[in-house]
VEXDREN-2710 file (C-alpha; in Angstrom, 1 decimal):
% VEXDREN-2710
k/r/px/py/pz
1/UNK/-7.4/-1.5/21.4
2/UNK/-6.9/-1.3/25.1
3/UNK/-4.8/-4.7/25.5
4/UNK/-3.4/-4.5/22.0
5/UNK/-4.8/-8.1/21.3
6/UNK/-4.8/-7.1/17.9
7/UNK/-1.0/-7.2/17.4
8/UNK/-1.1/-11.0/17.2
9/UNK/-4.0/-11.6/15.4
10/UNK/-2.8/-9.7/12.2
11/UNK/0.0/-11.1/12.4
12/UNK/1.7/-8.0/13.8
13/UNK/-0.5/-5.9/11.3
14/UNK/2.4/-4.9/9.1
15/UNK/4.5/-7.8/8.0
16/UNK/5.6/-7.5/5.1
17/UNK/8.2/-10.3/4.6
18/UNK/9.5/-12.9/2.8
19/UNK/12.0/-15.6/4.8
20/UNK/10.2/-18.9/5.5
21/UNK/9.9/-17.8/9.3
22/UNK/9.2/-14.4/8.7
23/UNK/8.8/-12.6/12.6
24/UNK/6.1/-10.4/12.7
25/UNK/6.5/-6.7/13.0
26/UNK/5.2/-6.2/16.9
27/UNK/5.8/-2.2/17.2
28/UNK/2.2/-1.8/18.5
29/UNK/0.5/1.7/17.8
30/UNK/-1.2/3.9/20.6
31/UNK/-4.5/2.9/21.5
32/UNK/-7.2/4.5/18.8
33/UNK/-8.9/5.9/21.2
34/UNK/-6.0/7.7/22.4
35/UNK/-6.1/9.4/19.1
36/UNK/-6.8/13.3/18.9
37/UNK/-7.6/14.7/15.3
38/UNK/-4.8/15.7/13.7
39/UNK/-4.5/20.1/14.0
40/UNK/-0.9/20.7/13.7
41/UNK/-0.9/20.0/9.4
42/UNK/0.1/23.4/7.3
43/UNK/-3.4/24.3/6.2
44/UNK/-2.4/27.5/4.8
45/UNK/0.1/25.8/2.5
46/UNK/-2.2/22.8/1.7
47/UNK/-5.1/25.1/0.8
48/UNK/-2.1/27.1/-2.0
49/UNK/-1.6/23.6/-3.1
50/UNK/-5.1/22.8/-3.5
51/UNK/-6.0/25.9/-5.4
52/UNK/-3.2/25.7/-7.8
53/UNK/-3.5/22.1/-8.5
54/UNK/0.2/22.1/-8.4
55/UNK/1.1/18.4/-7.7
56/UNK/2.7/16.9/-10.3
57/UNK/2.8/13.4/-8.9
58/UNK/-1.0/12.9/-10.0
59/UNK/-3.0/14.5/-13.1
60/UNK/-6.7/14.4/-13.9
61/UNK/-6.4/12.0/-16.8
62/UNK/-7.4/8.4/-16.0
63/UNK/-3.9/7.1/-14.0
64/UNK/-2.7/4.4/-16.3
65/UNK/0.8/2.5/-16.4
66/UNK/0.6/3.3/-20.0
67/UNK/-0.6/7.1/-20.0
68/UNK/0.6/9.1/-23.3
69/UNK/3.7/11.2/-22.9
70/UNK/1.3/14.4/-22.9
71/UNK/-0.5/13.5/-19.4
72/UNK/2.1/11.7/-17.8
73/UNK/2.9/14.1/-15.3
74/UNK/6.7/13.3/-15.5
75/UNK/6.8/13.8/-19.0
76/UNK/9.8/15.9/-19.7
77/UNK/11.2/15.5/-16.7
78/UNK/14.3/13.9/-14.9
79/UNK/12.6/12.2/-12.1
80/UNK/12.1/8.5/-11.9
81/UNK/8.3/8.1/-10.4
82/UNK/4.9/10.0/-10.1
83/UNK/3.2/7.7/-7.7
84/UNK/5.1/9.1/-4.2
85/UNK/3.4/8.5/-1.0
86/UNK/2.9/6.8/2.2
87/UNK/0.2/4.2/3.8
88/UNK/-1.6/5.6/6.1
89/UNK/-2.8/3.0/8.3
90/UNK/-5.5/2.5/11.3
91/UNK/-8.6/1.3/9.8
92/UNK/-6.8/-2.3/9.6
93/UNK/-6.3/-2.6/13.6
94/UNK/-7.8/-4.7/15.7
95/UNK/-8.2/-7.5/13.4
96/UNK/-8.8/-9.6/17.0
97/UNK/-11.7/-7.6/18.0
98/UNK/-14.0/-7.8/14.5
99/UNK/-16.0/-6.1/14.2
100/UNK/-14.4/-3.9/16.7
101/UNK/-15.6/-0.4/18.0
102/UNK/-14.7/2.6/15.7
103/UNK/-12.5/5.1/17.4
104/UNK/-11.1/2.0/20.2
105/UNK/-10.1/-0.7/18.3
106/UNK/-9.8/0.9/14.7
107/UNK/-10.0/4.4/13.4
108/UNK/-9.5/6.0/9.4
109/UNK/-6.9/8.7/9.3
110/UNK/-8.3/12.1/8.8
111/UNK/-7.9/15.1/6.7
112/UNK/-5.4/16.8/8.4
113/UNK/-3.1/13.7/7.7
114/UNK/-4.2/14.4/3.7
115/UNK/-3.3/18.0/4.3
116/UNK/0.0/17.6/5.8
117/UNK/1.7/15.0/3.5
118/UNK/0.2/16.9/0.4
119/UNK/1.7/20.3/2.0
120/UNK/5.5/17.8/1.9
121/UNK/5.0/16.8/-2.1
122/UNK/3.4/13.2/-1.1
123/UNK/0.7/12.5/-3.4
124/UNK/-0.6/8.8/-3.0
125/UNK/-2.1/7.6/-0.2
126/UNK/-2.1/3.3/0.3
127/UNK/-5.5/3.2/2.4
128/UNK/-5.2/0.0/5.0
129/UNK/-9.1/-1.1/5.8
130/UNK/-10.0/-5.1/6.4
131/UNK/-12.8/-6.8/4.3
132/UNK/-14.3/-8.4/7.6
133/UNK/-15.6/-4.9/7.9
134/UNK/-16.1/-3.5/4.5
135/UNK/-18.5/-6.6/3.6
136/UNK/-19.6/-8.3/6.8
137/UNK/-21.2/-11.4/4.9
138/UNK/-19.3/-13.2/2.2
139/UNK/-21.5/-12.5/-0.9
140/UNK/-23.2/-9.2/0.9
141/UNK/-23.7/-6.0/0.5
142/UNK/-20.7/-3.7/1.5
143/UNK/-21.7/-2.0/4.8
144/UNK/-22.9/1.8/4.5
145/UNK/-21.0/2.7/7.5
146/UNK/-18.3/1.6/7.1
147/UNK/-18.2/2.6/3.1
148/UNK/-19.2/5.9/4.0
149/UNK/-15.7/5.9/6.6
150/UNK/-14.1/5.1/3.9
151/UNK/-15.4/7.0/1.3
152/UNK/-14.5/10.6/3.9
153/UNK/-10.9/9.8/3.0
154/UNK/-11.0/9.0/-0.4
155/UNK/-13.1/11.9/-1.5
156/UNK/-11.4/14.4/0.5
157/UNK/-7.7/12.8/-0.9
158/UNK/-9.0/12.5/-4.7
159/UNK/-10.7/15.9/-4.5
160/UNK/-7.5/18.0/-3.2
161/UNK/-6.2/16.0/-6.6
162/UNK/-4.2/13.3/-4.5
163/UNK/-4.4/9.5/-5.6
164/UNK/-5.5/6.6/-3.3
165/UNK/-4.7/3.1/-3.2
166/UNK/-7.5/0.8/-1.6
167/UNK/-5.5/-1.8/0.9
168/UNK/-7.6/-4.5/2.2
169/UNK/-5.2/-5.6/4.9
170/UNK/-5.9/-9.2/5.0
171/UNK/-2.9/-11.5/3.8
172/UNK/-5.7/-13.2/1.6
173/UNK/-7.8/-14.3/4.5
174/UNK/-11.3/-13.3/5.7
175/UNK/-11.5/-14.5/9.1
176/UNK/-8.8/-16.9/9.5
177/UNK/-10.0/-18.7/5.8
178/UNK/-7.7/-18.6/3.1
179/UNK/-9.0/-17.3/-0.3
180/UNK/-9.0/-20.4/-2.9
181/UNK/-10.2/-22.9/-0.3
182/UNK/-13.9/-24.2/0.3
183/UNK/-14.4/-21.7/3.2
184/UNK/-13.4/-18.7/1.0
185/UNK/-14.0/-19.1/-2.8
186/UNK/-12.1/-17.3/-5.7
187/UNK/-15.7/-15.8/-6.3
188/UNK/-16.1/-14.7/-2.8
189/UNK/-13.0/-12.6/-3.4
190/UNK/-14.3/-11.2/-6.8
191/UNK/-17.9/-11.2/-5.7
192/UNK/-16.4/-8.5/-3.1
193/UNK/-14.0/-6.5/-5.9
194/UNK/-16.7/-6.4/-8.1
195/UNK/-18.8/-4.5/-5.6
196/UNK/-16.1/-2.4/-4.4
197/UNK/-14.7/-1.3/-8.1
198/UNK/-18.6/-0.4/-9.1
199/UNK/-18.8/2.0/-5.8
200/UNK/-15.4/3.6/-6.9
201/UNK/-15.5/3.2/-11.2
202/UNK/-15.7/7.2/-11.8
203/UNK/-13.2/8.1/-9.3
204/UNK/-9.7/7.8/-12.2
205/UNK/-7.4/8.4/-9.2
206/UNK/-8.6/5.7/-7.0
207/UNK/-6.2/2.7/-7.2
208/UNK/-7.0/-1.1/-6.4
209/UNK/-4.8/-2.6/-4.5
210/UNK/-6.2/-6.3/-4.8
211/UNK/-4.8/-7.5/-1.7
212/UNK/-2.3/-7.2/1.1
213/UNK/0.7/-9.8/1.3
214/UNK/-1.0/-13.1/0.6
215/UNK/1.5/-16.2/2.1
216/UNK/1.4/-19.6/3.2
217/UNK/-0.4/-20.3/0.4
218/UNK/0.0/-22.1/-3.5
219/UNK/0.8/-19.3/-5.7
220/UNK/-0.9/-20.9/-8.7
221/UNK/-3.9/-20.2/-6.4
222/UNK/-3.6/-16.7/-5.7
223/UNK/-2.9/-16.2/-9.3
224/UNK/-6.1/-17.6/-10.0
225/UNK/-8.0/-15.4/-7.4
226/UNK/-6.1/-12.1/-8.7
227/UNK/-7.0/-13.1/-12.0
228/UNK/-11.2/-13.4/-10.8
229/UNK/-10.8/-10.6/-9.0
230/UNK/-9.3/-8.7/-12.0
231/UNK/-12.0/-9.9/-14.2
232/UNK/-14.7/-8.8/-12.0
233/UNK/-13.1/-5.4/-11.9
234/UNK/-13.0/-4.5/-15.9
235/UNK/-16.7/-6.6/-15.9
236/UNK/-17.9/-3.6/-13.2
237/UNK/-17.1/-1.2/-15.6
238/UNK/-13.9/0.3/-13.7
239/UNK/-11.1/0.9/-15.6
240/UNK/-8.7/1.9/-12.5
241/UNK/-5.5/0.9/-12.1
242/UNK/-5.0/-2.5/-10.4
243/UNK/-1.9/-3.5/-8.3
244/UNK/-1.6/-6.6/-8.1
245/UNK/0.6/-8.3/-5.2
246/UNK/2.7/-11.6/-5.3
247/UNK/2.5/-14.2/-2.9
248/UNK/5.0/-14.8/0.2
249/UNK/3.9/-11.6/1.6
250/UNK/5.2/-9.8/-1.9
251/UNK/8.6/-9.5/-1.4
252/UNK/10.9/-8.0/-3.8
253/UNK/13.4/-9.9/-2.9
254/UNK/12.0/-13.3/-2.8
255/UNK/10.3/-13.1/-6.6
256/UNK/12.2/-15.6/-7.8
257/UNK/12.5/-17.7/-5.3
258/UNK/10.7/-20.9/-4.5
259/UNK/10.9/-21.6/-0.6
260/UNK/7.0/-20.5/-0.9
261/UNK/6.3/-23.1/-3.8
262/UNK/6.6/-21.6/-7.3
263/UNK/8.5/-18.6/-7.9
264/UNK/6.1/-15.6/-8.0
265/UNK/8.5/-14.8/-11.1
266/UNK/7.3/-17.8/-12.9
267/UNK/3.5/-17.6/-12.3
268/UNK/2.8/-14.7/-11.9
269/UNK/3.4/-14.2/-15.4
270/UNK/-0.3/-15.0/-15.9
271/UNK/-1.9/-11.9/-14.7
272/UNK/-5.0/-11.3/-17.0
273/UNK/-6.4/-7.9/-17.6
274/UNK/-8.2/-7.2/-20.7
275/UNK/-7.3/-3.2/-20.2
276/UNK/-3.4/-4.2/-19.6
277/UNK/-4.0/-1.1/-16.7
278/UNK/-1.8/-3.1/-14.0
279/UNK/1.4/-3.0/-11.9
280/UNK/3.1/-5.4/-9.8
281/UNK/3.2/-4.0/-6.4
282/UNK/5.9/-5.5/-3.8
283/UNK/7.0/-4.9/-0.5
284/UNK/10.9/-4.5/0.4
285/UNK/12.3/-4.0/4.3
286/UNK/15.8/-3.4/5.0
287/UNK/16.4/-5.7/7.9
288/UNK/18.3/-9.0/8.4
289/UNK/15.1/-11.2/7.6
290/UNK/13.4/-8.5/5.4
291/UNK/10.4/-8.8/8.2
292/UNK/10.7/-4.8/9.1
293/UNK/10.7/-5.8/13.1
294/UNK/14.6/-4.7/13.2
295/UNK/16.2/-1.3/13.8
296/UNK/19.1/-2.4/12.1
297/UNK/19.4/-2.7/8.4
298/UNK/21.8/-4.9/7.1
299/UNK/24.5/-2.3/5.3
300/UNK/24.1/0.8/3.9
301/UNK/23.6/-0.8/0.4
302/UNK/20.7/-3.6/1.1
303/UNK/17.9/-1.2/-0.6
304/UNK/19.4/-1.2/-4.3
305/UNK/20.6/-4.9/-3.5
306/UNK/17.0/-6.1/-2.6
307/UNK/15.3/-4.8/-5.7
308/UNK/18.0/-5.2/-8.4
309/UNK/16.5/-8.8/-9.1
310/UNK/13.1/-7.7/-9.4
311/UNK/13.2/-4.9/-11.6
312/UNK/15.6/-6.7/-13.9
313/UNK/12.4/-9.3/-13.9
314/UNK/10.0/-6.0/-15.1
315/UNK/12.3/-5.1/-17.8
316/UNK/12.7/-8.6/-18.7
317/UNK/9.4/-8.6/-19.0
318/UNK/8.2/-5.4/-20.1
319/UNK/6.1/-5.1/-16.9
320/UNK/5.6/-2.0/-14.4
321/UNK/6.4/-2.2/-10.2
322/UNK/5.2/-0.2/-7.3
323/UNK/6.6/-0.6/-4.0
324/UNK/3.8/-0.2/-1.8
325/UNK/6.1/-1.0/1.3
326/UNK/9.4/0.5/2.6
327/UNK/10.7/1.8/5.8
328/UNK/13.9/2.1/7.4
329/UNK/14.7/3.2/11.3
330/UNK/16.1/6.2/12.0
331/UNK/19.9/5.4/12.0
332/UNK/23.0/6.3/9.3
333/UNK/23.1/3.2/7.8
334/UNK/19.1/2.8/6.8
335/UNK/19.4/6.2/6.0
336/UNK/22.1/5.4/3.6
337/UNK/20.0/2.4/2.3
338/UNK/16.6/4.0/1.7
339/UNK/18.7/6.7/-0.1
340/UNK/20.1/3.8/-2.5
341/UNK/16.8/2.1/-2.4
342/UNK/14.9/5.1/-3.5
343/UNK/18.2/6.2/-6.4
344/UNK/17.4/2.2/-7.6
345/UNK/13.9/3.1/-8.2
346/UNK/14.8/6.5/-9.7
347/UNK/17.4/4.8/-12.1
348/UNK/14.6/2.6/-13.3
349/UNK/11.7/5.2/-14.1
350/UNK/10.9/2.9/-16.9
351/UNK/9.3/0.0/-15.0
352/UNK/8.6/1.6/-11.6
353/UNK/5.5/4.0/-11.5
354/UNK/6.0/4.7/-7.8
355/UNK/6.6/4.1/-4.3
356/UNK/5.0/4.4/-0.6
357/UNK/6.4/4.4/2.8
358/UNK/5.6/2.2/5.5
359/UNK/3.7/4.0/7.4
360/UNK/1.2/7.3/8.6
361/UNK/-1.9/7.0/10.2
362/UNK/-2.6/7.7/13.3
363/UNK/-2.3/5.9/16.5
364/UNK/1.4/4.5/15.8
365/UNK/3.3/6.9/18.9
366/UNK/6.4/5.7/19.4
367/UNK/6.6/3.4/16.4
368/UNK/10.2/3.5/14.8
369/UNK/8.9/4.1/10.9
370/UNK/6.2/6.6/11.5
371/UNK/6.2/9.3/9.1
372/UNK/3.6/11.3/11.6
373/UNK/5.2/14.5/13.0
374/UNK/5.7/14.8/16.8
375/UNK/4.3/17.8/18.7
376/UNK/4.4/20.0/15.1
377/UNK/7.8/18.3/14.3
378/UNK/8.7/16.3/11.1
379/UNK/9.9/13.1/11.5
380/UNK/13.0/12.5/10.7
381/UNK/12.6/10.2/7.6
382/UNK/9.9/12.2/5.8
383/UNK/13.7/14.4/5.0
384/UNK/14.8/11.0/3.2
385/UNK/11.7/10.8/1.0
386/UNK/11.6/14.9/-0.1
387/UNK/14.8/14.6/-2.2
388/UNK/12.9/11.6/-4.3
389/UNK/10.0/13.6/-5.2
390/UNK/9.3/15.0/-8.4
END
């Protein structure tokens, strides 16, 4: 990643926005390659953790939106969500350099990342990758490398009884094509789900994410690559649970709005899955433009302001949300409106299952929402998150 070409070619790799000119999010990580293993996570307490499958965020049972009160793990309980986390990214970098070199221009985050968010409460991990990599040909078989990268972090998560949430990090493109267009077909995009939900059908606490923050696209069209993708799913055999994004980069705050074509609140409405085992997920920053490339967030109550619309939209509609993206700089104010951001969510525990935090992984150094701790030391928004945890 030595000239950080990367950056530009994602589309500053994390933005998650939804204003017609959305500026990209151009906090650049570290090199990879200037990336040491982690050592500094609390082993000892993550081992206690481990052997007393104490987390209560995730259970055994098959994760479902719909899970009967006796497995839910917050059954009985005052707390408003069970899916807690934070992305860990890395293995979506240097999108300009495909396929890239592992360990310069992309890297997976590593169990001692696992270990030391599990050791805080965190239990769901949203796993960034790109499908350029995953499935080199269109129609191909995934790539055992790769897979086999992948599949390091998602067994050790799943096996210390944490959930993950497959990312592919690609705005609904595969290089540069946009899914629903002769280049890239609907059944190129289910051709590559089918393949991926058959590798990880037995593993309940694997989640599908089906895609991250398609835009600049119709939204009848990624509707009806969802819905193929969906259908390929449940036609694998896999009955995880899907998350299933909107379009305009999935904001919250832009679901019913229609400077993106028609209103994600109108068409996406048409989800199809045969097993009804899927949330909306959405992405929500706190910043003048909701890009996430500011400091600044706009007052101390933006957080509850940005979702109130939405999750008035799931209980409308008797659906389920998960906000796969949030971050705030550290400052009072975005302190003050994660805080109501997070109460929102916990006030509404009947149609959000959960929440992750832009962003671990490693590689990010100086980046302002990094949850990764600094020479042994927390950082100072993981404190925000630990009062929101079951």
């Amino acid at each position: 990643m030595g000239d950080r070409s990367w950056a530009l070619a994602l589309l500053a790799l994390v933005g998650c926005g939804t204003a017609p000119s959305e500026p990209s999010r151009t906090d650049a990580p570290t090199p990879v390659g200037d990336a040491a293993p982690r050592a500094d996570a609390p082993q000892a307490a993550a081992d206690a953790r481990v052997a007393a499958d104490a987390r209560p965020g995730v259970v055994d049972a098959r994760i479902s939106v719909d899970a009967p009160p006796a497995t839910r793990p917050d059954a009985g309980t005052t707390a408003a969500v069970w899916l807690t986390g934070v992305d860990l990214a890395g293995a979506e970098f240097g999108a300009g350099a495909l396929p890239g070199t592992y360990g310069t221009d992309y890297i997976y985050p590593n169990a001692g990342e696992i270990d030391y968010f599990m050791g805080k409460g965190l239990g769901i991990f949203r796993v960034a990758f790109l499908w350029e990599r995953l499935q080199p040909s269109l129609g191909g078989a995934l790539d055992s490398t790769e897979l086999a990268r992948l599949d390091t972090l998602v067994n050790d998560a799943t096996g210390k009884h944490a959930a993950v949430l497959l990312d592919p990090h690609n705005y609904a493109r595969y290089q540069g094509n946009v899914i629903g267009t002769a280049q890239l077909s609907d059944a190129h995009f289910a051709d590559f789900w089918r393949r991926l939900a058959t590798h990880y059908a037995g593993n309940p606490r694997v989640l599908l994410g089906l895609m991250n923050e398609p835009h600049d696209m119709p939204t009848e069209n990624w509707l009806a690559a969802a819905n193929a993708a969906i259908a390929a799913i449940r036609d694998a055999g896999a009955t995880n649970l899907i998350l299933v994004p909107g379009n305009a980069w999935t904001g919250a705050w832009s679901w019913s709005q229609t400077f993106y074509g028609t209103a994600n609140a109108v068409v996406m409405l048409g989800v199809v899955d045969p097993m009804n085992n899927y949330a909306y997920e959405v992405h929500q920053y706190l910043d003048s433009d909701g890009s996430g490339t500011h400091a600044e967030c706009v007052s101390t109550t933006i957080g509850a302001e940005r979702l109130a619309g939405f999750t008035k939209w799931l209980r409308d509609h008797g659906r389920r949300g998960f906000l796969g993206e949030f971050a705030g700089a550290n400052n009072s104010t975005c302190q003050a409106a994660v805080a109501g951001l997070l109460g929102h969510i916990d006030a509404n525990r009947d149609v959000w299952i959960g929440w992750s935090w832009w962003a671990g992984g490693p590689g990010w150094g100086g980046y302002m929402f990094t949850l990764e701790p600094t020479s042994g030391t927390d950082a100072p928004q993981l404190a925000w998150l630990l009062a929101h945890l079951i």
